[in-house]
C-alpha positions in Angstrom: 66.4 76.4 57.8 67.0 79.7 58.7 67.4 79.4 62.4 70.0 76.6 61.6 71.6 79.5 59.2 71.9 81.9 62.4 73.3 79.2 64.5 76.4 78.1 62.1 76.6 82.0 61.9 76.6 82.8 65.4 79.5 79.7 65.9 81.6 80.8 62.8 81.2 84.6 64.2 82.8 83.0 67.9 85.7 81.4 66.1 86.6 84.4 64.5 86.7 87.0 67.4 87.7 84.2 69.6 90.8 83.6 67.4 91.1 87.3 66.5 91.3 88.5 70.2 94.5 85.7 71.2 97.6 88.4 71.9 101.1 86.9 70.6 103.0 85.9 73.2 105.8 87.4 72.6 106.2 90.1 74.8 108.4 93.0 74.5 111.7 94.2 76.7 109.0 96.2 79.0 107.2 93.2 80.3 110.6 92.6 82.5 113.2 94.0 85.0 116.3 92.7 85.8 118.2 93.9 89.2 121.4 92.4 90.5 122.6 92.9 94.4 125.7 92.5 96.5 126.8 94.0 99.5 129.3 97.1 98.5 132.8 95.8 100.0 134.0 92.1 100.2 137.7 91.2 101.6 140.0 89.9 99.0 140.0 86.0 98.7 136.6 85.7 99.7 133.4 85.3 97.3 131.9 88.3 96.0 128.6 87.3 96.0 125.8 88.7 93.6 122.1 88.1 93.3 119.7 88.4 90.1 116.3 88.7 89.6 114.4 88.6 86.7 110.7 89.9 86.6 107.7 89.6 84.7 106.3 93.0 85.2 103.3 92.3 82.8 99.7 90.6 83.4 100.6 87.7 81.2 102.1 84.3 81.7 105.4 83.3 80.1 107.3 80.3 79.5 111.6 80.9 79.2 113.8 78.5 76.9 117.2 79.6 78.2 120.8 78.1 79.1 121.5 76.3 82.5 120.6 79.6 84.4 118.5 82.7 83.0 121.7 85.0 83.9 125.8 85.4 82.9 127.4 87.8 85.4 130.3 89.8 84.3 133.0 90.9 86.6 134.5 94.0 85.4 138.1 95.7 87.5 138.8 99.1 87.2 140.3 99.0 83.1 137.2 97.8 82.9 138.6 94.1 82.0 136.6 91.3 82.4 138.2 89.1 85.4 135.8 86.0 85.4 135.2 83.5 83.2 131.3 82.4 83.6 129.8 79.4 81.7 126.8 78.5 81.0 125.6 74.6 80.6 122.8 72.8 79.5 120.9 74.8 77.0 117.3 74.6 76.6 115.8 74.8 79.7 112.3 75.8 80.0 111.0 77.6 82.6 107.5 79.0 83.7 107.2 82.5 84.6 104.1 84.0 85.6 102.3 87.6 86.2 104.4 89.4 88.8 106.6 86.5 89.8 110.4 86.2 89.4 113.4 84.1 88.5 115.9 84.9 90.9 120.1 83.0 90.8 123.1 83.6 92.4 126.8 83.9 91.7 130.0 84.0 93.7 133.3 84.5 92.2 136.4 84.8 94.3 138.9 88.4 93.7 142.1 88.3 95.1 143.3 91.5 94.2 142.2 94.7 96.0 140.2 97.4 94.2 136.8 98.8 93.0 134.8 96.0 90.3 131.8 96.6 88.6 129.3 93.9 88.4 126.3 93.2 85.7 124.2 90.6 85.6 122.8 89.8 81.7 119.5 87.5 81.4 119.2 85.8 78.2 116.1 83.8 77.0 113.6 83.5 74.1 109.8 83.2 74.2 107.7 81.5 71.7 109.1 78.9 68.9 110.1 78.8 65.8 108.8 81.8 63.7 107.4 83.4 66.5 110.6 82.9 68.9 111.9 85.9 70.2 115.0 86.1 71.6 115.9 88.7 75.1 118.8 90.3 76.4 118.1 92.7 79.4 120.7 93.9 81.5 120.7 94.8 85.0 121.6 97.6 87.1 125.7 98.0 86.6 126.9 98.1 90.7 130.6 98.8 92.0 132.1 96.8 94.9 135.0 97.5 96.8 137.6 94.6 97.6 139.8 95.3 100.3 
């Protein structure tokens, strides 16, 4: 009887610190970076192209629920007015992103006035569902480009 006692003891004891030691997964704003790129100068009437990448920095695997793309880019002229319109379809997509890997999109908007722009990229996604969904917003590096 006793050794049967120590068994259920011993299993009840691996539930516990089995179910004790699970770590939410829901991440905070340090487990990713976000750059965007583009080359510096771009001729008016041709498309400014950007590039965004989204990475998990942390040792853990994720899984995204975000819009038709992780990332909205905002074009910004010198007033610092917003001159493209960027929308984003078909909402909850779910995408797997794992320890060190990234997510990476591209944009291209056409300018057809001369001048310096600043460009962001914004990626927007949750994690977990929910109670225990967390929503993200991390922007990237702001950058200027010159259309001539």
């Amino acid at each position: 009887m006793s050794k049967k006692y120590f068994v259920m003891l011993a299993i009840a004891l691996i539930v516990v610190i089995t179910g004790c030691s699970n770590k939410s997964k829901t991440p905070d704003e340090s487990s990713f970076s976000a750059t965007i790129t583009a080359t510096n100068s771009y001729e008016v009437n041709k498309d400014l192209v950007m590039g965004a990448s989204l990475k998990n920095v942390s040792t853990e695997d994720y899984e995204l629920t975000h819009a038709g793309g992780v990332f909205y880019f905002s074009v910004k002229d010198s007033q610092g007015k917003n001159v493209n319109q960027f929308v984003m379809t078909l909402p909850a997509i779910r995408s797997n992103l794992k320890s060190q890997d990234e997510i990476r999109e591209q944009y291209s908007h056409k300018l057809d006035t001369p001048g310096m722009y600043e460009i962001l990229a914004i990626a927007k996604f949750s994690i977990g569902e929910g109670d225990e969904e967390k929503k993200y917003v991390i922007n990237t590096n702001t950058m200027k480009v010159e259309v001539k």
